[in-house]
C-alpha positions as CSV (number, residue, x, y, z in Angstrom):
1,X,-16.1,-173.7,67.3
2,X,-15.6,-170.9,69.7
3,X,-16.4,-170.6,73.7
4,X,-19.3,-168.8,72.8
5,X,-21.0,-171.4,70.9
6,X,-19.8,-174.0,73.0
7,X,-21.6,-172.7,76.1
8,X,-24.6,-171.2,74.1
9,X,-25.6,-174.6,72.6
10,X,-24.9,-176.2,75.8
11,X,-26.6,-174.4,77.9
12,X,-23.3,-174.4,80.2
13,X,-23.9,-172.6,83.8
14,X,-21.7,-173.3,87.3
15,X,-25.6,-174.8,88.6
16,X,-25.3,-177.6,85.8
17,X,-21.9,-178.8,87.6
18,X,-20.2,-178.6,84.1
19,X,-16.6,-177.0,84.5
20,X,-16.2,-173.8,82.9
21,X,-14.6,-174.4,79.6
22,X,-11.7,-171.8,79.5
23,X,-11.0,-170.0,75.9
24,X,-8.4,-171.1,73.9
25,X,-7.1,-171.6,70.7
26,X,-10.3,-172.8,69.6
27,X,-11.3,-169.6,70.0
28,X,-9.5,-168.7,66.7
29,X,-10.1,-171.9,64.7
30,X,-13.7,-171.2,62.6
31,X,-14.9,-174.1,60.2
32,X,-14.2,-173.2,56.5
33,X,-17.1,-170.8,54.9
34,X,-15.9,-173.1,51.4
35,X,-13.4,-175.0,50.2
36,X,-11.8,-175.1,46.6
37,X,-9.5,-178.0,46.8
38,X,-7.0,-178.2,49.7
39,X,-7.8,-174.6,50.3
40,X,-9.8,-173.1,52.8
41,X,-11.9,-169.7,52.8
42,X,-12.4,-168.9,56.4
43,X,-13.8,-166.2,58.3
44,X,-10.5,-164.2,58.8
45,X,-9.6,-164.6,55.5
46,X,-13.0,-163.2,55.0
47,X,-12.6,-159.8,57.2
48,X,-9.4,-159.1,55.7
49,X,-11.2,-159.1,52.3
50,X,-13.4,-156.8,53.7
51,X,-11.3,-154.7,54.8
52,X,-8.8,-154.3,52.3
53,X,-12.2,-153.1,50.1
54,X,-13.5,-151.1,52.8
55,X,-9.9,-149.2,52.8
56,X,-9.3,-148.8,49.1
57,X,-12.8,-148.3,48.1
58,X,-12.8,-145.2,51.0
59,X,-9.2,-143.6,49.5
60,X,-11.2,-143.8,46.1
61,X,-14.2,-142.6,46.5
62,X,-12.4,-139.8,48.8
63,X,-9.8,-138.8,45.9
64,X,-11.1,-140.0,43.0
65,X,-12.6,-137.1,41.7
66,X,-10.9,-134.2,44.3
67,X,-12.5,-131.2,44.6
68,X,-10.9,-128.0,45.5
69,X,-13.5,-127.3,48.5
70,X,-13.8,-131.0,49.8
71,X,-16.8,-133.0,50.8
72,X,-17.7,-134.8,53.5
73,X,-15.5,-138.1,52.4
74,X,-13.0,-136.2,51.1
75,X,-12.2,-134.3,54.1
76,X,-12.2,-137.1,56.2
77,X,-9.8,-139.0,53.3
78,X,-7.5,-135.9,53.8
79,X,-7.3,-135.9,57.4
80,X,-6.3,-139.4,57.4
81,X,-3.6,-138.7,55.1
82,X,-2.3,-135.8,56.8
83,X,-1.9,-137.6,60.3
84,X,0.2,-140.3,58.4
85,X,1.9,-137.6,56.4
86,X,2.8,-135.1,59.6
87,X,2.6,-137.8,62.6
88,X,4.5,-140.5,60.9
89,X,6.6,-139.4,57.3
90,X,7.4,-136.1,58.1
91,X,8.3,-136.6,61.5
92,X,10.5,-139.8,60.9
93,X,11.4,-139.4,57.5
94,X,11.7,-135.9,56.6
95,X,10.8,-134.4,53.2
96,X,11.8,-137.2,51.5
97,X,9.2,-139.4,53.4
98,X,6.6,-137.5,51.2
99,X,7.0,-140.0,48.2
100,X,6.4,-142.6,50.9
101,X,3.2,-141.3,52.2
102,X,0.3,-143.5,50.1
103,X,2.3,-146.9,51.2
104,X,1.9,-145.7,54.8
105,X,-1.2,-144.6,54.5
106,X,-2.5,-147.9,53.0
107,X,-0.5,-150.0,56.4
108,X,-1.8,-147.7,59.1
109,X,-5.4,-147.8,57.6
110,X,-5.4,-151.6,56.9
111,X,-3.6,-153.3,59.9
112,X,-6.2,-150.4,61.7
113,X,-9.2,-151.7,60.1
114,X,-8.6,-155.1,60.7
115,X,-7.7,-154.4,64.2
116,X,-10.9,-152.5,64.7
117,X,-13.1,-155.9,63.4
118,X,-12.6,-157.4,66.9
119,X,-15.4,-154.7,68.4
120,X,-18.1,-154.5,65.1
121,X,-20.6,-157.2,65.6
122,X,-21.3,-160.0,63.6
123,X,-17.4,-159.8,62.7
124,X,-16.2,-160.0,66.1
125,X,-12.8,-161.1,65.4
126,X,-9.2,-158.8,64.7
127,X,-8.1,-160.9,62.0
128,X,-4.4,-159.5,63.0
129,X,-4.9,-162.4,65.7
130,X,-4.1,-164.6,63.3
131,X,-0.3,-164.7,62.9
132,X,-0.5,-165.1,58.7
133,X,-1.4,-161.7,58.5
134,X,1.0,-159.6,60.7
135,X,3.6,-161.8,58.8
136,X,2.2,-161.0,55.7
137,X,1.9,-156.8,56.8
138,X,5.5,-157.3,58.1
139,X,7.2,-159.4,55.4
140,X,6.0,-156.5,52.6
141,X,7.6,-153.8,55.3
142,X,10.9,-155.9,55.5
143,X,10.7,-156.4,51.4
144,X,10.4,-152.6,50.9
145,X,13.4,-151.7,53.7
146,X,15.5,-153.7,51.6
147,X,14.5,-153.0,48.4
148,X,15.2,-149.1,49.0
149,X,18.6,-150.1,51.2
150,X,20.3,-151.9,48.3
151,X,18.5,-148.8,45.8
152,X,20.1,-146.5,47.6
153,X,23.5,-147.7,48.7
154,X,24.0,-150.4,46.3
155,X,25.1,-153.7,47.3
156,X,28.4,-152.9,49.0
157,X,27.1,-150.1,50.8
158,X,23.8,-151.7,51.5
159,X,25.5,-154.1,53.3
160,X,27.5,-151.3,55.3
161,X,24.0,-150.0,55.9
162,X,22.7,-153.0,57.5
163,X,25.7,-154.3,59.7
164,X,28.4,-151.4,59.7
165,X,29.0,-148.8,62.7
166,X,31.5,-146.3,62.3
167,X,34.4,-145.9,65.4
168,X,33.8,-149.2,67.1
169,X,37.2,-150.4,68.7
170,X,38.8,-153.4,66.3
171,X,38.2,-156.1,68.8
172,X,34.7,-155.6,68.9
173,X,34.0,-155.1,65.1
174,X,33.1,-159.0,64.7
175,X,30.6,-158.9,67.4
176,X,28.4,-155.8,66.7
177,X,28.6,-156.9,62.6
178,X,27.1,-160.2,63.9
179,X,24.5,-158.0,66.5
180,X,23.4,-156.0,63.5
181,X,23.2,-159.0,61.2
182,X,20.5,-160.7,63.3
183,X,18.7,-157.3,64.4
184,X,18.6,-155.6,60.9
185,X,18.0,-158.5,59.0
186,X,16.7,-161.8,60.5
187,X,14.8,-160.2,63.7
188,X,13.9,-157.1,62.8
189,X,10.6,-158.4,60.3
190,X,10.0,-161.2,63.3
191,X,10.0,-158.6,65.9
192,X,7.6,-156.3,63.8
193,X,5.3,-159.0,63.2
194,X,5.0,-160.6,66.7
195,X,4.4,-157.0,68.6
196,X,1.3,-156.7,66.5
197,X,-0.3,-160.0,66.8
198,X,0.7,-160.6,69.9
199,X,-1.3,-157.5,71.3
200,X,-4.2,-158.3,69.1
201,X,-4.2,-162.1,70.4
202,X,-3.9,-161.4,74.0
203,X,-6.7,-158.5,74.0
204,X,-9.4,-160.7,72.0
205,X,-8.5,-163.4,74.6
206,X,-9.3,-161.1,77.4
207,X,-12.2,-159.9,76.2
208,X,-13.4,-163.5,75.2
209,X,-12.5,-165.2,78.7
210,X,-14.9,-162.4,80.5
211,X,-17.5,-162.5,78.0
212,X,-17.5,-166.2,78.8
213,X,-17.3,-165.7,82.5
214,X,-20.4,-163.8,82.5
215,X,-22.4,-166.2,80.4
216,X,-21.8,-168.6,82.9
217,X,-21.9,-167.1,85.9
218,X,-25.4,-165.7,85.1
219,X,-27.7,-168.2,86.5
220,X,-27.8,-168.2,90.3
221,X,-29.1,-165.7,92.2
222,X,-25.7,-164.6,94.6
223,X,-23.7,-165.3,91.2
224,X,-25.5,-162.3,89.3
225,X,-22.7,-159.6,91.2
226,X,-20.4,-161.3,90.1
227,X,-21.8,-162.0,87.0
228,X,-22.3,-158.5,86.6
229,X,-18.3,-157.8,87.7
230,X,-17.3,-160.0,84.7
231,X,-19.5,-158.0,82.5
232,X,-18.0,-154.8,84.0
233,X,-14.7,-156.2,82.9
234,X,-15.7,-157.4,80.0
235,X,-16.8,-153.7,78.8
236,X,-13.6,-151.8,80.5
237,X,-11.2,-153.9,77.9
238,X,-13.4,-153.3,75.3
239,X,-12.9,-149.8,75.3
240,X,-8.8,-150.1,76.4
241,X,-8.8,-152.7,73.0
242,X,-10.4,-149.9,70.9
243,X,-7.4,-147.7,72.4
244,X,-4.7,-150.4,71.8
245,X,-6.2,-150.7,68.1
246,X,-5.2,-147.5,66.9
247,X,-2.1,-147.8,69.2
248,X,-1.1,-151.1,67.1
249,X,-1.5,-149.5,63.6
250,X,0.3,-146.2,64.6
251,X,3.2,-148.4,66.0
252,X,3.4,-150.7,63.0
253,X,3.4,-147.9,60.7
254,X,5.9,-145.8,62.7
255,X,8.4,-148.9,62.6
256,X,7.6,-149.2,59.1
257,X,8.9,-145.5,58.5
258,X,11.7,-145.9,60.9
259,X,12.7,-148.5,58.8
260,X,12.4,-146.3,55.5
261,X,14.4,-143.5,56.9
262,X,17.2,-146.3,57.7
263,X,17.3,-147.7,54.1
264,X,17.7,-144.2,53.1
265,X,19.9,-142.6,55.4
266,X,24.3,-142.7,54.9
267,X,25.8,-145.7,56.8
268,X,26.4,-145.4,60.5
């Protein structure tokens, strides 16, 4: 049960003496909407359903039937693909990023969609929050990096590719092979994974612990500016979090090409 209902159903102000009950985890804990077995369909899973539709049912009602003077959705649909194509591929990649396009397309738009569920009512909730999904996002990245480094180079120089750098001094070959090891292969998916849902985490906590804060701070009379500061507050990171949604999907996508153009490009 989140803050919000907590202090709804109770009724919580500072007048009634009760302490303020401080956002937490439970903040991202929601009771199951059913259960098949051991498994639970929650309200995350939920939004990320949602969204995954919202994004491919878009792309193909946009391209399914292209015209040569576009539409309204089909316009839109082309500018979105262009900004990924230009901004990202073509910028990071090169020509050869063009075969690469649709997959970042479908990242950017997705990990933005569900980032962008934290601000649309009712939903409420970025269900990148929830570490499962950047994991997920980041493990089918790190899947496709090596997929296309091994493709490419083939195993030996794959593995050249991942931990090899050309004109390092003997004695410190053995260290930097070790470096690269951990950075290209075990921390590189962690990292990519963490820098999303940690943004997504903190800013939904933000904006629930003033949200809260106003809620309870609402009652009394010489409370109300204050009140109204938390409210204030509240708003301001609203609008930053819309900002640092896009920011988050742009990011993740641009890794997610940096990482293509490694897999493709000739050993260091």
């Amino acid at each position: 049960m989140s803050a919000h209902t907590l202090l709804a159903e109770a009724g919580c102000h500072i007048q009634h003496d009760c302490a303020f009950p401080a956002p937490g985890l439970n903040s991202f804990d929601f009771k199951p909407i059913f259960s098949i077995g051991s498994f639970d369909f929650t309200k995350p899973m939920l939004l990320a359903l949602i969204c995954m539709v919202l994004v491919v049912g878009f792309f193909w009602a946009a391209f399914s039937k292209p015209k040569l003077v576009p539409g309204k959705m089909q316009m839109v649909g082309e500018i979105g693909y262009s900004f990924v194509s230009r901004s990202i591929a073509r910028e990071v990649i090169g020509k050869k990023g063009d075969k690469y396009v649709p997959f970042l397309t479908s990242v950017f738009f997705f990990v933005w969609i569900m980032n962008v569920m934290s601000v649309i009512p009712l939903a409420q909730f970025p269900a990148t929050s929830r570490f499962a999904f950047p994991v997920g996002l980041a493990a089918l990245v790190y899947i496709t990096y090596m997929y296309l480094t091994f493709k490419t180079h083939g195993f030996r120089g794959g593995i050249k590719n991942l931990v090899w750098l050309d004109g390092l001094p003997k004695p410190l070959v053995p260290l930097i092979v070790v470096l690269e090891f951990f950075s290209n292969v075990i921390l590189r998916p962690f990292t990519l994974a963490v820098r999303l849902w940690a943004n997504m985490f903190a800013g939904h906590m933000l904006i629930v612990m003033f949200s809260v804060a106003t809620w309870y701070l609402l009652t009394p009379a010489w409370f109300a500016a204050v009140s109204g500061g938390s409210f204030i507050v509240a708003i301001l990171l609203t609008a930053l979090e819309v900002l640092i949604q896009f920011l988050q999907a742009y990011i993740f996508t641009l890794l997610a090409s940096i990482y293509i153009s490694g897999a493709l490009e000739e050993g260091h």
